[in-house]
C-alpha positions in Angstrom: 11.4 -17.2 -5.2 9.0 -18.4 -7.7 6.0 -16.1 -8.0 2.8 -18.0 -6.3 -0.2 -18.8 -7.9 -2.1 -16.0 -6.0 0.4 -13.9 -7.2 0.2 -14.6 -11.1 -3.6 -14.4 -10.3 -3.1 -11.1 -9.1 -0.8 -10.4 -12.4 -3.2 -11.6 -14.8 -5.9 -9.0 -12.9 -3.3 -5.8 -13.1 -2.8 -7.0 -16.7 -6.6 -6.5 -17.4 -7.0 -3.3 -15.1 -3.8 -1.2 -15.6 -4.1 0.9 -18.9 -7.8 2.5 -17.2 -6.3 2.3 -13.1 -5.2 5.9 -13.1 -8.7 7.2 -14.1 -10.6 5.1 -11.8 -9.1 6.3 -8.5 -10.4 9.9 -8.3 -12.8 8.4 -5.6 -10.3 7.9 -3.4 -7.5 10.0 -4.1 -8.8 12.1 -0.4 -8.2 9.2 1.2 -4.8 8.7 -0.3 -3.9 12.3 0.7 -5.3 11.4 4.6 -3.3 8.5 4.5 0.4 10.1 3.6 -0.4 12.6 6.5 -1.1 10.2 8.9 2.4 9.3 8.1 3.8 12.8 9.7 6.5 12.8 7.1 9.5 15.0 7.9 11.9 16.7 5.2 15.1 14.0 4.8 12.8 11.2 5.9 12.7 8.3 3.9 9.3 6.4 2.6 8.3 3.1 1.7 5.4 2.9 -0.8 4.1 -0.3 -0.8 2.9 -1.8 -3.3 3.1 1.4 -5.1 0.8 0.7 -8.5 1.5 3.2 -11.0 3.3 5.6 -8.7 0.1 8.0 -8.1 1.3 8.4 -4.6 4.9 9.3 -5.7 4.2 12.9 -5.8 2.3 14.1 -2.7 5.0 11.6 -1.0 8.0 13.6 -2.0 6.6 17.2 -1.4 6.3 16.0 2.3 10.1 14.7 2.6 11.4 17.2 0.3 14.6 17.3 -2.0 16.8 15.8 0.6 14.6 12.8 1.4 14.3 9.4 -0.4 11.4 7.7 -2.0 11.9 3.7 -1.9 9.0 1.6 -3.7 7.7 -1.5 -5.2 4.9 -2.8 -7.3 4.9 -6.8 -8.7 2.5 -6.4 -11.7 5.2 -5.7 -14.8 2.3 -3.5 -16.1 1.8 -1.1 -13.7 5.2 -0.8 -12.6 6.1 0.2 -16.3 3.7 3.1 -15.4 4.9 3.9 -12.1 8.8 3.8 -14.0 8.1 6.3 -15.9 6.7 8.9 -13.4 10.2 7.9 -11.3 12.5 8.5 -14.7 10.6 12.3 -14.6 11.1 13.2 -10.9 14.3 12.0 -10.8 15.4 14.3 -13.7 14.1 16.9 -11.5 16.3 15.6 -9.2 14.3 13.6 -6.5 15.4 10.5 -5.1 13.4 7.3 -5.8 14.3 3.9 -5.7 11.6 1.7 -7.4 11.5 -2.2 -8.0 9.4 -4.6 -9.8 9.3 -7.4 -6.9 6.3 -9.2 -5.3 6.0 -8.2 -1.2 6.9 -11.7 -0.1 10.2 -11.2 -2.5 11.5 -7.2 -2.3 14.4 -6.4 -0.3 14.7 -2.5 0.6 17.3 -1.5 0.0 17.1 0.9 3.4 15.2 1.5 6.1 12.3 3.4 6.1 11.2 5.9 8.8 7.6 5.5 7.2 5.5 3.0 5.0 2.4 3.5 2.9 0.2 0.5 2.8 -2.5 2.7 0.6 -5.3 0.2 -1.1 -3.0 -3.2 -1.1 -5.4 -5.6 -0.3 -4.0 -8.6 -1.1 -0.7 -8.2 0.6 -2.1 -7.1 3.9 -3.7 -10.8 3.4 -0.7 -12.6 2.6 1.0 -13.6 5.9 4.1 -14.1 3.8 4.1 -10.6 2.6 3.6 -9.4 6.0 6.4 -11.3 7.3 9.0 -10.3 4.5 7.8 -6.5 5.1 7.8 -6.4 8.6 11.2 -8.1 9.1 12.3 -5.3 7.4 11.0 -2.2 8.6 12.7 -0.7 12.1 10.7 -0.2 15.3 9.0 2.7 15.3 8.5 2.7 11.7 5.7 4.6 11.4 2.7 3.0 8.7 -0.3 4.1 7.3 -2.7 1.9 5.5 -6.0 2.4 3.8 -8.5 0.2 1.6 -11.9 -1.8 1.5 -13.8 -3.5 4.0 -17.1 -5.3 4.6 -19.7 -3.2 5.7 -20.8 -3.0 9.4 -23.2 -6.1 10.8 -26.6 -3.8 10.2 -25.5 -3.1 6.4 -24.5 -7.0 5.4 -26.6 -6.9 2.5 -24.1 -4.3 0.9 -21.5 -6.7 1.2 -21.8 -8.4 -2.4 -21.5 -4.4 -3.9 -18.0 -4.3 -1.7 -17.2 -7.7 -2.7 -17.9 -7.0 -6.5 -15.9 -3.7 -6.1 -12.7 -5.5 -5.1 -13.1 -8.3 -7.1 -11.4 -6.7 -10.2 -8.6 -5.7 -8.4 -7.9 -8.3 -5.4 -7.3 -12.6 -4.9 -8.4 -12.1 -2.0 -11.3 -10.1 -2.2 -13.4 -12.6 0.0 -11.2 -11.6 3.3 -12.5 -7.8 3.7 -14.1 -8.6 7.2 -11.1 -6.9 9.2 -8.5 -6.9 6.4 -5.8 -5.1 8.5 -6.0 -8.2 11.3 -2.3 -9.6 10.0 -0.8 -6.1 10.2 -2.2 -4.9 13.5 -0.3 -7.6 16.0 2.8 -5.6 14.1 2.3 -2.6 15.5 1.8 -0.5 18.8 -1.0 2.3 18.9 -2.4 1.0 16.3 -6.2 2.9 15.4 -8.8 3.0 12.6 -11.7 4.6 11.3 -14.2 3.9 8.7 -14.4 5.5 5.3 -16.9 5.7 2.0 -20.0 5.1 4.5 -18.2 1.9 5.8 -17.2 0.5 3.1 -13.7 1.4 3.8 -11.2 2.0 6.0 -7.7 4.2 6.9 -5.8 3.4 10.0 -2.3 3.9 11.4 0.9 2.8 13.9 4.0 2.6 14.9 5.7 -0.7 14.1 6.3 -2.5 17.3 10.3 -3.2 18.7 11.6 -6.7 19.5 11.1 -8.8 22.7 7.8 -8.7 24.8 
């Protein structure tokens, strides 16, 4: 499928952003840790990173499922997936298993099924219902998911909202939808629970995809 114009948008931003994206996360990189244990990886297990930037995640994922477990990722900006290449070229001649792709979310097809997926500060393709779709038809019941990222402020804080707004801006398309970002991955998934980070500004929350029927 061609790419969409929201996602050569998204391109053109990751262009801009990717040589300097390593040293800007430090912020958040507790939050990435409380998101990969939320996932309650097991050694052997196998683990989608989505949307997997420039593979900062790759690490601290494969400690948890260990030698014998398999690392399956993605990212669609041709930038940062040249980063996130390289860091799979070293671990794999250490002798880790990772499978990484340069495909858009509404595009990839896994090449196995996960028993987990890290949705960790993808902001535009928890807002794409397209992405969702391609993603979730993919991933067994009981998969289970973790997901972090921005968020508007609570009701009695709106004026903050431009400095969220302005802080995902660089990075997101769709950095106008924060008001309950996770709303198209949530009807996907059973137990599904959240909490607030950064003071409000963010959020990490986590499930178990749901199985078929009612």
């Amino acid at each position: 499928m061609a790419p969409t114009p929201d996602n050569l948008r998204s391109i053109r931003k990751y262009r801009h952003t990717a040589s300097t994206y390593d040293s800007t996360t430090g912020p958040t990189w507790p939050i990435r840790l409380r998101c990969i244990e939320l996932l309650r990886l097991d050694p052997g297990d196998t683990v989608l990173d989505v949307g997997c930037g420039t593979g900062l995640s790759f690490e601290p994922l494969l400690e948890q499922v260990g030698r014998g477990g398999r690392l399956i990722a993605f990212e669609q900006s041709p930038e940062m997936h040249a980063q996130a290449e390289q860091r799979a070229q070293g671990l794999r001649a250490q002798g880790w298993q990772v499978e990484l792709q340069c495909a858009s979310a509404e595009d990839v097809r896994l090449p196995g099924p996960p028993d987990a997926a890290l949705f960790h500060y993808v902001h535009d393709i928890v807002r794409t219902p397209a992405a969702v779709s391609n993603l979730f038809a993919q991933l067994p019941p009981g998969t289970r998911l973790a997901l972090a990222g921005m968020k508007f402020f609570p009701w009695w804080l709106a004026p903050l909202n431009l400095l969220a707004w302005m802080k995902n801006r660089p990075y997101n398309v769709r950095a106008h939808e924060l008001n309950r970002p996770w709303s198209l991955v949530e009807p996907h998934l059973q137990g599904f629970s959240w909490k607030p980070t950064q003071g409000g500004m963010g959020y990490i929350g986590s499930g178990r995809v749901k199985g078929a029927g009612p």
